[in-house]
mmCIF file of the N, C-alpha and C atoms, coordinates in Angstrom:
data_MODEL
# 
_entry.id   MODEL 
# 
loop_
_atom_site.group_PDB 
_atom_site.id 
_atom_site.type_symbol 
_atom_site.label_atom_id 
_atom_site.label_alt_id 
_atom_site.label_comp_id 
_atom_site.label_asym_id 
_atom_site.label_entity_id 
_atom_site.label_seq_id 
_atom_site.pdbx_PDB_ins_code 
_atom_site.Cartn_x 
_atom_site.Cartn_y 
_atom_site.Cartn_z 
_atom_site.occupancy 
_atom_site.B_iso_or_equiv 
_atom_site.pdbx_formal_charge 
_atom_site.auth_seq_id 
_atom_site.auth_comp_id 
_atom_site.auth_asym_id 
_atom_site.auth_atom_id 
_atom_site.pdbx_PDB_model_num 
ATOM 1   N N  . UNK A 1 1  ? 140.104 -32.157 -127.994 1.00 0.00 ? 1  UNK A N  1 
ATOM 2   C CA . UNK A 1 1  ? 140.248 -32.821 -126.708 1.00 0.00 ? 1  UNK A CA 1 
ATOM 3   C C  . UNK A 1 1  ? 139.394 -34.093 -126.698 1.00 0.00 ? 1  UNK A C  1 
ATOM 4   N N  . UNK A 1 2  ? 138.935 -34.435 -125.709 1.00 0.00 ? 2  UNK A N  1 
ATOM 5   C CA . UNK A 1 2  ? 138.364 -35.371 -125.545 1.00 0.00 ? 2  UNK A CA 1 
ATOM 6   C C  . UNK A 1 2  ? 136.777 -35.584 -125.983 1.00 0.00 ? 2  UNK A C  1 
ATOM 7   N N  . UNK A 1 3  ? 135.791 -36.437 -126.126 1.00 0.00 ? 3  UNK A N  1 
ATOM 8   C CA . UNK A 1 3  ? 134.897 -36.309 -126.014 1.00 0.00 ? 3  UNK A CA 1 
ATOM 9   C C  . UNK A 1 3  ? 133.977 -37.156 -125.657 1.00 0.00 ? 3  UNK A C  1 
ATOM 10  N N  . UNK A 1 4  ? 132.223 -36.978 -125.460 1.00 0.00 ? 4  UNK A N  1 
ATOM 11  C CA . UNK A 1 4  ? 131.519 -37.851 -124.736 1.00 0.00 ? 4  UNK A CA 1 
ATOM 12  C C  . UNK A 1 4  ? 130.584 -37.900 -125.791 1.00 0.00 ? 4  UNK A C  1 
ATOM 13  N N  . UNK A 1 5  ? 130.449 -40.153 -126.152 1.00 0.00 ? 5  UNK A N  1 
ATOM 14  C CA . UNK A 1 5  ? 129.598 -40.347 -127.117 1.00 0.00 ? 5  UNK A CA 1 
ATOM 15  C C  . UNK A 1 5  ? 128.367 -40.205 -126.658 1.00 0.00 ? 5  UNK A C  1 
ATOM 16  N N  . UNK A 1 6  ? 127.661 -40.612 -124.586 1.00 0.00 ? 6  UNK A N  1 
ATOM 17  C CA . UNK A 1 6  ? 127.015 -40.474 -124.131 1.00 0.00 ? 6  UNK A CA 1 
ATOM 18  C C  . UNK A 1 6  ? 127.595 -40.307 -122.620 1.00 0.00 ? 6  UNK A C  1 
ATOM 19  N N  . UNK A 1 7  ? 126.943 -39.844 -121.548 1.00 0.00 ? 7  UNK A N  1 
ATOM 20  C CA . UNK A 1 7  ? 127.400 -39.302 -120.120 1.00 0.00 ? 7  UNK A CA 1 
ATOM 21  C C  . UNK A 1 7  ? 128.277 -40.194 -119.833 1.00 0.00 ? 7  UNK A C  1 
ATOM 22  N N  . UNK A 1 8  ? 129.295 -40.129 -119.725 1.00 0.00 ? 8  UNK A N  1 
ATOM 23  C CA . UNK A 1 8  ? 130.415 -41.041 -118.802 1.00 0.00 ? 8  UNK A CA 1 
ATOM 24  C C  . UNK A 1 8  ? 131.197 -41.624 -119.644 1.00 0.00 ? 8  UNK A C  1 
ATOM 25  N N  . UNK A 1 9  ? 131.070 -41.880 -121.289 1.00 0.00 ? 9  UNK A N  1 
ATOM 26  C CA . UNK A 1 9  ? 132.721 -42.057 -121.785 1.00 0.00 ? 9  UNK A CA 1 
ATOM 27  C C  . UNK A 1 9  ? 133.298 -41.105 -122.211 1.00 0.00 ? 9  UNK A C  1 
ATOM 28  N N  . UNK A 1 10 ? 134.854 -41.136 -121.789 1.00 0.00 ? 10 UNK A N  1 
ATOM 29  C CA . UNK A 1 10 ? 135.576 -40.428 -122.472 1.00 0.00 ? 10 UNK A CA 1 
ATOM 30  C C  . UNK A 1 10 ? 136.278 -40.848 -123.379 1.00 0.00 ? 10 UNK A C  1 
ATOM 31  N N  . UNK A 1 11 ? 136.199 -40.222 -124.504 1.00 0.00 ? 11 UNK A N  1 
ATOM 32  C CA . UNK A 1 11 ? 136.729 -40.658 -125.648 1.00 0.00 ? 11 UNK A CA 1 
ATOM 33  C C  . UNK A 1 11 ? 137.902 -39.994 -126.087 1.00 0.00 ? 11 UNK A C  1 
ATOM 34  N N  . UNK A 1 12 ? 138.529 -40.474 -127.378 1.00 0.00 ? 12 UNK A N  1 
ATOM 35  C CA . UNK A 1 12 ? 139.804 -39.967 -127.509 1.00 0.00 ? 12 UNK A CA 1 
ATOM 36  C C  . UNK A 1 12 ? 138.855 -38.766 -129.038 1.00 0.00 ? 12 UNK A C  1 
ATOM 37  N N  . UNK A 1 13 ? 139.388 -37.567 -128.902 1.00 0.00 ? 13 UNK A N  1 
ATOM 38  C CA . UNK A 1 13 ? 138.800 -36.208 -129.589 1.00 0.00 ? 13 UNK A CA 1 
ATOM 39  C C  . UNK A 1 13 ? 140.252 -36.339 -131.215 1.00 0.00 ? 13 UNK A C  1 
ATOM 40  N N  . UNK A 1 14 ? 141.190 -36.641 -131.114 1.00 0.00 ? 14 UNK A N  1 
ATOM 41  C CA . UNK A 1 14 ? 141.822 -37.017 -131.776 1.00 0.00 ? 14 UNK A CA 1 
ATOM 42  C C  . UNK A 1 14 ? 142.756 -38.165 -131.970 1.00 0.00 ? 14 UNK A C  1 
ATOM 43  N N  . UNK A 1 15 ? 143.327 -38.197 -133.670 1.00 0.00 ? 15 UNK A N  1 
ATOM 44  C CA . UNK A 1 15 ? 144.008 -39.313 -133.891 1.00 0.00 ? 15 UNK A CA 1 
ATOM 45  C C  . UNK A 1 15 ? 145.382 -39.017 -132.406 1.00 0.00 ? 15 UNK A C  1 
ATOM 46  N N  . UNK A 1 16 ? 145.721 -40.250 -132.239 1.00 0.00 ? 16 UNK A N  1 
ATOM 47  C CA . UNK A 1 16 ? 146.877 -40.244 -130.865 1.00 0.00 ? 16 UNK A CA 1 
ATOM 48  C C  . UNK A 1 16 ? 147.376 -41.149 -130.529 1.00 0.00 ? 16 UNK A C  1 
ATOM 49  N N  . UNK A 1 17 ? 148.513 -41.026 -129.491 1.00 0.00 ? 17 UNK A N  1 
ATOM 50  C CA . UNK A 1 17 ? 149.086 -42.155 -128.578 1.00 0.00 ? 17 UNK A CA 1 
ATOM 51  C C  . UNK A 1 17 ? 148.831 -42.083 -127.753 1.00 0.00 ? 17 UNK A C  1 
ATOM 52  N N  . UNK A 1 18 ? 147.991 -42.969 -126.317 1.00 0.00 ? 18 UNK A N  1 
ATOM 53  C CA . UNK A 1 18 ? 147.801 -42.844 -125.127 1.00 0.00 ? 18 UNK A CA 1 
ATOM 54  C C  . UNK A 1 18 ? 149.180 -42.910 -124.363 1.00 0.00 ? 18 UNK A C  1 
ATOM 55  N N  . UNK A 1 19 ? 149.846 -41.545 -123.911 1.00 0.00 ? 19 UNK A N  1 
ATOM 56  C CA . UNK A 1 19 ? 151.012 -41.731 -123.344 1.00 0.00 ? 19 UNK A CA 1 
ATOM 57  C C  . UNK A 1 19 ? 151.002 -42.337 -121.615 1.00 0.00 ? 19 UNK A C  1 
ATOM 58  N N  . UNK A 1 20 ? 149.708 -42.035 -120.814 1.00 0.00 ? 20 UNK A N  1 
ATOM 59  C CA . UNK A 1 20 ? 149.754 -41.957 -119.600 1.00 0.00 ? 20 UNK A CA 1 
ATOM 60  C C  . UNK A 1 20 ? 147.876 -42.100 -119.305 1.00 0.00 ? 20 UNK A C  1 
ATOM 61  N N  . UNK A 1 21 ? 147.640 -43.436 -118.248 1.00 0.00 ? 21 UNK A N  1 
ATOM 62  C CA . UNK A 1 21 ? 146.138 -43.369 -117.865 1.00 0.00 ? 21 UNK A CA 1 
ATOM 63  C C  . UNK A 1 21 ? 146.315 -42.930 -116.494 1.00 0.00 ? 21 UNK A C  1 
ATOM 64  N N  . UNK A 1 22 ? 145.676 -41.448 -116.065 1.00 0.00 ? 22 UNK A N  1 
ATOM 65  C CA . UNK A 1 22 ? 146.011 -41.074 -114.990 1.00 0.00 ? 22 UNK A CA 1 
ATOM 66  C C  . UNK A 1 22 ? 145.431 -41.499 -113.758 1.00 0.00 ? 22 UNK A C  1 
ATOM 67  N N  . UNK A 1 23 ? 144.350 -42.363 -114.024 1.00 0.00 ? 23 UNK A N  1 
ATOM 68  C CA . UNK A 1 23 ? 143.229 -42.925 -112.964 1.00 0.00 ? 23 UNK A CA 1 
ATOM 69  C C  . UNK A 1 23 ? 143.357 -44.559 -113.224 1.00 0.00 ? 23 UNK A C  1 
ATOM 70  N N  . UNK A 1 24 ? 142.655 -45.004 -111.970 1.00 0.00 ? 24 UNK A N  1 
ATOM 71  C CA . UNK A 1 24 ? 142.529 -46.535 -111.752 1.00 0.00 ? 24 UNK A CA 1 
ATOM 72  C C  . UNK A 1 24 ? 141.142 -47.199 -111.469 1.00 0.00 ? 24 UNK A C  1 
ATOM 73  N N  . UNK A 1 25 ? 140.779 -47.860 -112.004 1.00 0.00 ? 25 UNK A N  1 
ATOM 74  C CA . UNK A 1 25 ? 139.244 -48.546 -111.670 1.00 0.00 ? 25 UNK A CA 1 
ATOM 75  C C  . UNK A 1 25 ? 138.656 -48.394 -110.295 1.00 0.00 ? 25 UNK A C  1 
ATOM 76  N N  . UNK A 1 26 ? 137.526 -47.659 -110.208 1.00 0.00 ? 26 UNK A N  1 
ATOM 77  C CA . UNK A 1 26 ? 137.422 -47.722 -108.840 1.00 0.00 ? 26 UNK A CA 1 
ATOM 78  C C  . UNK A 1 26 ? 137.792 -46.788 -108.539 1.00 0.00 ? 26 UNK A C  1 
ATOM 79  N N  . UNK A 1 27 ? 138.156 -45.251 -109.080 1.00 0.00 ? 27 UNK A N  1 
ATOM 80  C CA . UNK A 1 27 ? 138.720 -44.311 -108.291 1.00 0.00 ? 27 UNK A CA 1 
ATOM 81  C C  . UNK A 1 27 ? 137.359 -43.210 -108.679 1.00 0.00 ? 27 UNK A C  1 
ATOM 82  N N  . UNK A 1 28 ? 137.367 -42.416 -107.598 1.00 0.00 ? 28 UNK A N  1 
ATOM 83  C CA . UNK A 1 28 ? 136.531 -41.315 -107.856 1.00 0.00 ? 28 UNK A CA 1 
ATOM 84  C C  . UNK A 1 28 ? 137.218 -40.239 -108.650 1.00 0.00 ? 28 UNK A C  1 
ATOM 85  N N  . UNK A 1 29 ? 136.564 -39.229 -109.448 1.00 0.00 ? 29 UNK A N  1 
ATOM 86  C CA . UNK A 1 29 ? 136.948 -38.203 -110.284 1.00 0.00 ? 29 UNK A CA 1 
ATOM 87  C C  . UNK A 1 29 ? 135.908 -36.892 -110.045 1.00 0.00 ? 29 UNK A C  1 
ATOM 88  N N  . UNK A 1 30 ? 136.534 -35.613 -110.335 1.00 0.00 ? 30 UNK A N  1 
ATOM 89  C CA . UNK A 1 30 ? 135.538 -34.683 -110.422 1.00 0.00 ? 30 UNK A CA 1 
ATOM 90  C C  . UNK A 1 30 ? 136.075 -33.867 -111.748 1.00 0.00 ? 30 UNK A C  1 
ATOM 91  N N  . UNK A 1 31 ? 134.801 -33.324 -112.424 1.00 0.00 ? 31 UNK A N  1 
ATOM 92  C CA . UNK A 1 31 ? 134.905 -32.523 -113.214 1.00 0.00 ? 31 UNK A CA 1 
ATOM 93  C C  . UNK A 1 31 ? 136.424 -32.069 -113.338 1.00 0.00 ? 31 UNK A C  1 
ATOM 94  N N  . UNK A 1 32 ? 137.369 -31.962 -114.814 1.00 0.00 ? 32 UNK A N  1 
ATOM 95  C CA . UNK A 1 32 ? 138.180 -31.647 -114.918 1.00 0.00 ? 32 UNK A CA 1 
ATOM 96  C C  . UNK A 1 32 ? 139.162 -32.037 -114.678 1.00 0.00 ? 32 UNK A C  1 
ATOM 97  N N  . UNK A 1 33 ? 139.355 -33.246 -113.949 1.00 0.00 ? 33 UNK A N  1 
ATOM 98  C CA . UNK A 1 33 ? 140.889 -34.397 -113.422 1.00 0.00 ? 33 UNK A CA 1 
ATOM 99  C C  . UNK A 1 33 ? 141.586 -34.673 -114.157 1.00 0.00 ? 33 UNK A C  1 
ATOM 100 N N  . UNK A 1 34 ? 141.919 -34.894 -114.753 1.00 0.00 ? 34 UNK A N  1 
ATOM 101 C CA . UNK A 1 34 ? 143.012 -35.154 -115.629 1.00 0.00 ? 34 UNK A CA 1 
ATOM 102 C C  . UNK A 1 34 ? 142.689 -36.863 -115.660 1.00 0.00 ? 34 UNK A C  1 
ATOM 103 N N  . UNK A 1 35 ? 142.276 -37.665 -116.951 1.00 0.00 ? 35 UNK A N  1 
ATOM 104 C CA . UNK A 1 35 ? 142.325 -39.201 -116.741 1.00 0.00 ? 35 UNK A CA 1 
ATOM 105 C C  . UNK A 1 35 ? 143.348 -39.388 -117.434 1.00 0.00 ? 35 UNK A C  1 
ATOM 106 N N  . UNK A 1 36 ? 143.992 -38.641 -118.260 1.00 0.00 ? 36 UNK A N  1 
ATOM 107 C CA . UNK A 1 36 ? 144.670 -39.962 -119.402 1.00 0.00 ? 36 UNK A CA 1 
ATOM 108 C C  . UNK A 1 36 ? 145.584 -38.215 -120.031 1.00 0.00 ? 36 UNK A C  1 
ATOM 109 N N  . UNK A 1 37 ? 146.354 -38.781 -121.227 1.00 0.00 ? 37 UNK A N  1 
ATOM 110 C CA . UNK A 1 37 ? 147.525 -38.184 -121.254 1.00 0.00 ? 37 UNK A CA 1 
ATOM 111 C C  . UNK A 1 37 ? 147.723 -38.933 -123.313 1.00 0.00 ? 37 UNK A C  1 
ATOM 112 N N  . UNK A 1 38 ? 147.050 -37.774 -124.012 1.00 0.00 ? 38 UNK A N  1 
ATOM 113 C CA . UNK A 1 38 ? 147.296 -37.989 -125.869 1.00 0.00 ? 38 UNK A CA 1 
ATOM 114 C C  . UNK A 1 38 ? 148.291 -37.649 -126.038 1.00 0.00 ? 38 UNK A C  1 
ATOM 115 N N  . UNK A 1 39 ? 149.048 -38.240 -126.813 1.00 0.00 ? 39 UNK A N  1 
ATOM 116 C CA . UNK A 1 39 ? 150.459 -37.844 -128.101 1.00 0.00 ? 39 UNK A CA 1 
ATOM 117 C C  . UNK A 1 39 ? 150.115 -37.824 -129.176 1.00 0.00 ? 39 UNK A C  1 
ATOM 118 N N  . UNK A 1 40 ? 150.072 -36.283 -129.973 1.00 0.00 ? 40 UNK A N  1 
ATOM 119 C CA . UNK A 1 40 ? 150.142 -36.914 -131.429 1.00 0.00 ? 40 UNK A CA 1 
ATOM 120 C C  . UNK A 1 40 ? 151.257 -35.331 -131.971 1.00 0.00 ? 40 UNK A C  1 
ATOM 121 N N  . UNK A 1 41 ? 152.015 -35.885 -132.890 1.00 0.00 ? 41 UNK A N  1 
ATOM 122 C CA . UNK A 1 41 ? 152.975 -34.567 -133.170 1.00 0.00 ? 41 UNK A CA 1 
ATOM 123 C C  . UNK A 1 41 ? 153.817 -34.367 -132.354 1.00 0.00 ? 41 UNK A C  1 
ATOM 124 N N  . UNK A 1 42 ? 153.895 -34.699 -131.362 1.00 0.00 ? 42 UNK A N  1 
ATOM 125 C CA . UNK A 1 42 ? 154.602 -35.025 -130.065 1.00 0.00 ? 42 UNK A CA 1 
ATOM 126 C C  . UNK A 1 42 ? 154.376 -33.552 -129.112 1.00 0.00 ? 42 UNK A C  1 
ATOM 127 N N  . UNK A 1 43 ? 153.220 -33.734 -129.536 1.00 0.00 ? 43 UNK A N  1 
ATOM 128 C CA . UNK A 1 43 ? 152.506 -32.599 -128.720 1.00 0.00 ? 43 UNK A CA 1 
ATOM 129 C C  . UNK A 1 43 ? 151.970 -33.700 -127.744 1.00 0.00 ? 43 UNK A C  1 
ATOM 130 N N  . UNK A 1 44 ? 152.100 -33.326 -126.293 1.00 0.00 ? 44 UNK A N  1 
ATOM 131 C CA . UNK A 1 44 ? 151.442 -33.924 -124.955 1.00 0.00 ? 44 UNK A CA 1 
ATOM 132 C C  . UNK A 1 44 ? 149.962 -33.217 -124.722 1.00 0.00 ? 44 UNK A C  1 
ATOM 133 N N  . UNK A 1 45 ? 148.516 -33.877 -124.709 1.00 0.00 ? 45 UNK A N  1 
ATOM 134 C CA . UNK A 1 45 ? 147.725 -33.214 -124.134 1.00 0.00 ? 45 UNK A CA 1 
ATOM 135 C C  . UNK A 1 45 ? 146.457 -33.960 -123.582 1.00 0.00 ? 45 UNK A C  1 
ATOM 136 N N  . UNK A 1 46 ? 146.461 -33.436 -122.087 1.00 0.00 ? 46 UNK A N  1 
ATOM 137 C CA . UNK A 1 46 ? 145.383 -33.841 -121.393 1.00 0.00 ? 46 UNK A CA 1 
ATOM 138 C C  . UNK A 1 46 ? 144.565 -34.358 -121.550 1.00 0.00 ? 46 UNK A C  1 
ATOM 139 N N  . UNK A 1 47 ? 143.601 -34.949 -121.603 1.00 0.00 ? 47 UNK A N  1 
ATOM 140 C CA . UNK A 1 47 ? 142.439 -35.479 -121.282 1.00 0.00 ? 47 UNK A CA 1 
ATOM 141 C C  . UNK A 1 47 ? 141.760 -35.154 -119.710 1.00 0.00 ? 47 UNK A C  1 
ATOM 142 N N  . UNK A 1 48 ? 140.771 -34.757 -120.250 1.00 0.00 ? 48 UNK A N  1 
ATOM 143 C CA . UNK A 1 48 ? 139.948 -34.231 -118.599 1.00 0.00 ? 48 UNK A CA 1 
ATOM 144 C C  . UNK A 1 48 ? 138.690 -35.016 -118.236 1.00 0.00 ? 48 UNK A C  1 
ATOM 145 N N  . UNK A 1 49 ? 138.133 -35.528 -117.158 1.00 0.00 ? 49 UNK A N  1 
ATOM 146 C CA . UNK A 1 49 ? 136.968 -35.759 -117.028 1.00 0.00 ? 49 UNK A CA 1 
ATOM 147 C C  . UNK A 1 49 ? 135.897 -34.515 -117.217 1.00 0.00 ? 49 UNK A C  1 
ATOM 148 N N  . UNK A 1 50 ? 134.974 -35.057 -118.362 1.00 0.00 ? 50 UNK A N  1 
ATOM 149 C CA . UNK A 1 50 ? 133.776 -33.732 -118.502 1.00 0.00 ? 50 UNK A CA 1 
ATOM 150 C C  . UNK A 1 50 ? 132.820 -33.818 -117.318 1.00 0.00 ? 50 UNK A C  1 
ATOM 151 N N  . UNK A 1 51 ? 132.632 -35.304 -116.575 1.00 0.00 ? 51 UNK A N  1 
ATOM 152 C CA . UNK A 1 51 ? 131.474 -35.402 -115.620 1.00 0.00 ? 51 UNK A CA 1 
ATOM 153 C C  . UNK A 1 51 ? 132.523 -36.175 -114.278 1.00 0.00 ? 51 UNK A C  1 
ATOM 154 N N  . UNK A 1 52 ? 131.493 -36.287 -113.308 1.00 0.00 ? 52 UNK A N  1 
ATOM 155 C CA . UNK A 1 52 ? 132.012 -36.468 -111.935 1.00 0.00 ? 52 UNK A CA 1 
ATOM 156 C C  . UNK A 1 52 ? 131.653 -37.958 -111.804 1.00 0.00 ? 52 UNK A C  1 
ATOM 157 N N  . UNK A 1 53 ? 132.365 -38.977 -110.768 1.00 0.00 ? 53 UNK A N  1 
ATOM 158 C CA . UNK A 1 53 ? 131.628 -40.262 -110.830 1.00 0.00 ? 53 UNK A CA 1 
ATOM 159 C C  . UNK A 1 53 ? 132.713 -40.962 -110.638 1.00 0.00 ? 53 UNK A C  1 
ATOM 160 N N  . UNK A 1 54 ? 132.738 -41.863 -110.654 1.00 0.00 ? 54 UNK A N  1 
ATOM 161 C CA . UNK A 1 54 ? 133.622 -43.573 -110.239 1.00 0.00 ? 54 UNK A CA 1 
ATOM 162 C C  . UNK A 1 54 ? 133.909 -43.895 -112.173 1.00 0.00 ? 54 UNK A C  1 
ATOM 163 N N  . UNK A 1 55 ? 135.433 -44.252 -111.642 1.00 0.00 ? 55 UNK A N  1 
ATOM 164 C CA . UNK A 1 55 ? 135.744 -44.750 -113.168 1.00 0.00 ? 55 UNK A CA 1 
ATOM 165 C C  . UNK A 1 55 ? 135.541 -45.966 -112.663 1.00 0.00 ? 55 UNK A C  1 
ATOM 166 N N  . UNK A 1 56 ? 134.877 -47.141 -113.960 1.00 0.00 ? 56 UNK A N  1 
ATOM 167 C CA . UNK A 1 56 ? 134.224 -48.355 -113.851 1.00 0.00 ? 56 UNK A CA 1 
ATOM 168 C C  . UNK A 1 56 ? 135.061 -48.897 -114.785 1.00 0.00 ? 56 UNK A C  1 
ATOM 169 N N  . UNK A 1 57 ? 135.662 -49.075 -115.904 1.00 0.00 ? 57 UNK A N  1 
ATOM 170 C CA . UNK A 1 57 ? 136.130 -49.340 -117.003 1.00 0.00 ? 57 UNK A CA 1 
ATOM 171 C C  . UNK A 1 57 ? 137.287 -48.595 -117.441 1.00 0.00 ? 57 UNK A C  1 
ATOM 172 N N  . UNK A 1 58 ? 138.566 -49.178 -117.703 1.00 0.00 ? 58 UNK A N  1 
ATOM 173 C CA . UNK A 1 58 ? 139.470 -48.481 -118.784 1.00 0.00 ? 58 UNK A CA 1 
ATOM 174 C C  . UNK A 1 58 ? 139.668 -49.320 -119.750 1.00 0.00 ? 58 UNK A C  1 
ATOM 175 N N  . UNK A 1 59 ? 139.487 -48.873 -121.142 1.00 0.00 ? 59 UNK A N  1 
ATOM 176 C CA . UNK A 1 59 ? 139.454 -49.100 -122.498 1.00 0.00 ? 59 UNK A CA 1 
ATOM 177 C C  . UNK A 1 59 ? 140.892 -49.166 -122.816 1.00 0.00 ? 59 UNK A C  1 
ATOM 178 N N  . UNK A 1 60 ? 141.665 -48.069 -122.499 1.00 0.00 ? 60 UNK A N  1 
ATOM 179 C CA . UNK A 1 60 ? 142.725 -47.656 -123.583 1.00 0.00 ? 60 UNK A CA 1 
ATOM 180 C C  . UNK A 1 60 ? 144.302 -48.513 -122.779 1.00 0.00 ? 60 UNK A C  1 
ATOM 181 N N  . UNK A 1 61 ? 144.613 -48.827 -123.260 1.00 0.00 ? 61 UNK A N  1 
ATOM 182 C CA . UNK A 1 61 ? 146.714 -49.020 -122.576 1.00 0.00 ? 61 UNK A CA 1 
ATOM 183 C C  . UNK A 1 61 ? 147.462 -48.105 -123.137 1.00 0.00 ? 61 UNK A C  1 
ATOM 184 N N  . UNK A 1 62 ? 148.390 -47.637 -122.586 1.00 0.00 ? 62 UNK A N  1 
ATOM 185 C CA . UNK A 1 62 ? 149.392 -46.857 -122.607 1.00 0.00 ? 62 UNK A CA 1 
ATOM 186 C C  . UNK A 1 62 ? 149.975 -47.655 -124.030 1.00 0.00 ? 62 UNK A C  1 
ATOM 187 N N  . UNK A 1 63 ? 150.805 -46.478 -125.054 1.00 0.00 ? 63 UNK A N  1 
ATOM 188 C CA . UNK A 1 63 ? 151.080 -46.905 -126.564 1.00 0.00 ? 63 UNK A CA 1 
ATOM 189 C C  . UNK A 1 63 ? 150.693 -47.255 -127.501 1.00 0.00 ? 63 UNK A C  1 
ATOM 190 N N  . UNK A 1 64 ? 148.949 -47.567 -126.526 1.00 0.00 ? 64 UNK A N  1 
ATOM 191 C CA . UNK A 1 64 ? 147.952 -47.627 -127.938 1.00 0.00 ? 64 UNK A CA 1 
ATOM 192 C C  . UNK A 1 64 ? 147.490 -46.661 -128.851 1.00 0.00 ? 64 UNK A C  1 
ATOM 193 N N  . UNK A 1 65 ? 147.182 -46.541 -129.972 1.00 0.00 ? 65 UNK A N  1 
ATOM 194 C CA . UNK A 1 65 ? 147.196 -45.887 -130.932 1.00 0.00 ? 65 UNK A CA 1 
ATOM 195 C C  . UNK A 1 65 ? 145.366 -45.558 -131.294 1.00 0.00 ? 65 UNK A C  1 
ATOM 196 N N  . UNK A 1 66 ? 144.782 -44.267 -130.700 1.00 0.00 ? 66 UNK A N  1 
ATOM 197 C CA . UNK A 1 66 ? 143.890 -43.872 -131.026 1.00 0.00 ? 66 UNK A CA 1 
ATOM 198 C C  . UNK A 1 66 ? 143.034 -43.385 -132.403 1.00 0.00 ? 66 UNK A C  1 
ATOM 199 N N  . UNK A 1 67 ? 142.048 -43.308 -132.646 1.00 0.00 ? 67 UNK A N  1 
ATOM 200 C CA . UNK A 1 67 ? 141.533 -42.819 -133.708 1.00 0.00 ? 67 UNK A CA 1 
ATOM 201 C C  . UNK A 1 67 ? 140.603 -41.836 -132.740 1.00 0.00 ? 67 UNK A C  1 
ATOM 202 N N  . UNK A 1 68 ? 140.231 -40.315 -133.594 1.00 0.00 ? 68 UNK A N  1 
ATOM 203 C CA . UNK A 1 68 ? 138.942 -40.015 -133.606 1.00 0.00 ? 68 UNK A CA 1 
ATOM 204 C C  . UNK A 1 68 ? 137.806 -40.673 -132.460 1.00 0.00 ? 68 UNK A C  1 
ATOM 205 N N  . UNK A 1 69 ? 136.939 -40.467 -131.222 1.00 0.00 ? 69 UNK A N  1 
ATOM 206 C CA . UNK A 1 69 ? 135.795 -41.213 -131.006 1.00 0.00 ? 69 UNK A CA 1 
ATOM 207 C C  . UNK A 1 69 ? 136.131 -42.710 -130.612 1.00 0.00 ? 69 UNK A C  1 
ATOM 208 N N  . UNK A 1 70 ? 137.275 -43.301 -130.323 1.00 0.00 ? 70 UNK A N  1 
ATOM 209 C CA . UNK A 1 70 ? 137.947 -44.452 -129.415 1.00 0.00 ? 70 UNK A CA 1 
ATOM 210 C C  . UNK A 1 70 ? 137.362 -44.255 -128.132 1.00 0.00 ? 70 UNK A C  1 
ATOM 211 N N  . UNK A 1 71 ? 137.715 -45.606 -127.393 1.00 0.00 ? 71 UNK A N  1 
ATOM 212 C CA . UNK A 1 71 ? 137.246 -44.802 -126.061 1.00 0.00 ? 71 UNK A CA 1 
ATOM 213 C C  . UNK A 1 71 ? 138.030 -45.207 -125.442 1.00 0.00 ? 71 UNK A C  1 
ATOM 214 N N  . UNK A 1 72 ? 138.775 -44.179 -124.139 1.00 0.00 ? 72 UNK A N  1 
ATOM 215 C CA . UNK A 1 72 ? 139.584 -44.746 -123.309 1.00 0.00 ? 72 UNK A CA 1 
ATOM 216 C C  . UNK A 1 72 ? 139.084 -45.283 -121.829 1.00 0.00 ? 72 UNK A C  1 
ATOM 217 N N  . UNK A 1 73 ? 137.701 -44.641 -121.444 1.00 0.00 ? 73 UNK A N  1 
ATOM 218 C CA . UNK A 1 73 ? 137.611 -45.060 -120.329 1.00 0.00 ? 73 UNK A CA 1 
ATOM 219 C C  . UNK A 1 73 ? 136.090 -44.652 -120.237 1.00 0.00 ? 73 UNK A C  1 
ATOM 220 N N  . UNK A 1 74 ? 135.314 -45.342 -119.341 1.00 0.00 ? 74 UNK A N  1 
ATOM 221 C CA . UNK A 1 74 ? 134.035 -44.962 -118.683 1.00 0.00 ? 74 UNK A CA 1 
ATOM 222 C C  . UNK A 1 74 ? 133.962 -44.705 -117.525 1.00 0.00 ? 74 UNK A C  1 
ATOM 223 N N  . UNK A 1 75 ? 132.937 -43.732 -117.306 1.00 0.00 ? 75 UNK A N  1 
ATOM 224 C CA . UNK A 1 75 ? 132.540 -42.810 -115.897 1.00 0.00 ? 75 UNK A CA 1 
ATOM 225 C C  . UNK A 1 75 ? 131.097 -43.147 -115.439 1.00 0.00 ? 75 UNK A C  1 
ATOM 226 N N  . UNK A 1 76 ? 131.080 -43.581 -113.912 1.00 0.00 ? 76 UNK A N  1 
ATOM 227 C CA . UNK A 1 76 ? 129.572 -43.914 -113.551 1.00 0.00 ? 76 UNK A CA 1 
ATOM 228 C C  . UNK A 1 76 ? 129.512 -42.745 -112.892 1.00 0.00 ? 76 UNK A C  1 
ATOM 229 N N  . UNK A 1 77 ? 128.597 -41.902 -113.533 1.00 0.00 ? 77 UNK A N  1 
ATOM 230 C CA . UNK A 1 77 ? 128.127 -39.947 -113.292 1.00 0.00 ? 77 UNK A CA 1 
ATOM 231 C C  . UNK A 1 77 ? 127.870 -40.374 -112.132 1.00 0.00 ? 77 UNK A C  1 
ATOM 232 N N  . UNK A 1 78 ? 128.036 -39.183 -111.132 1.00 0.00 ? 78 UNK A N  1 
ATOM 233 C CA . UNK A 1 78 ? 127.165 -38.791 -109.801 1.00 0.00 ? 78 UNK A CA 1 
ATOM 234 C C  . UNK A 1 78 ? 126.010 -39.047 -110.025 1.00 0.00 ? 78 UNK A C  1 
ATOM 235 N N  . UNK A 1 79 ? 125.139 -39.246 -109.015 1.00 0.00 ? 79 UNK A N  1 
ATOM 236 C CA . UNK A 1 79 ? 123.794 -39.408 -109.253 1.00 0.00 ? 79 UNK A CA 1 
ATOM 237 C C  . UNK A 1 79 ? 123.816 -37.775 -108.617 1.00 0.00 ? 79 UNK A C  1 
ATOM 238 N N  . UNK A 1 80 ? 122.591 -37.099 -109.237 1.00 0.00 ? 80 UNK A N  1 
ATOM 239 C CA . UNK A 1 80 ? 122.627 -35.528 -108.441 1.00 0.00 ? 80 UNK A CA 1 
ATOM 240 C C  . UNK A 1 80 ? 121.600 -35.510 -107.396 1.00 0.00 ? 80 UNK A C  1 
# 
């Protein structure tokens, strides 16, 4: 799945196609939302937010072609 190089990016966890970015700059997220949408094998699979927070940044476009540790998007964490 996805993963975090440090709190708030999400990265792409495998090689892929970004089929779908499910969020927009500026939108709030909580644990588990669904941001974005991998193809590879033509297997469809999720991407989740691991942390809560305002997406500030999207990295990835739809048909772009991921590696490993890419990043599609950043998260400004809740402050707790």
């Amino acid at each position: 799945m996805a993963g975090l190089a440090k709190a708030g990016d999400i990265r792409a966890g495998f090689s892929g196609n970004v089929c779908e970015i499910s969020v927009e700059a500026g939108q709030d997220v909580a644990v588990g939302d669904r941001v974005a949408i991998l193809e590879a094998m033509k297997m469809q699979t999720p991407v989740v937010s691991e942390v809560a927070g305002k997406v500030v940044k999207i990295s990835a476009k739809v048909g772009q072609a991921l590696q490993p540790g890419d990043k599609i998007l950043k998260i400004d964490p809740e402050k707790e």
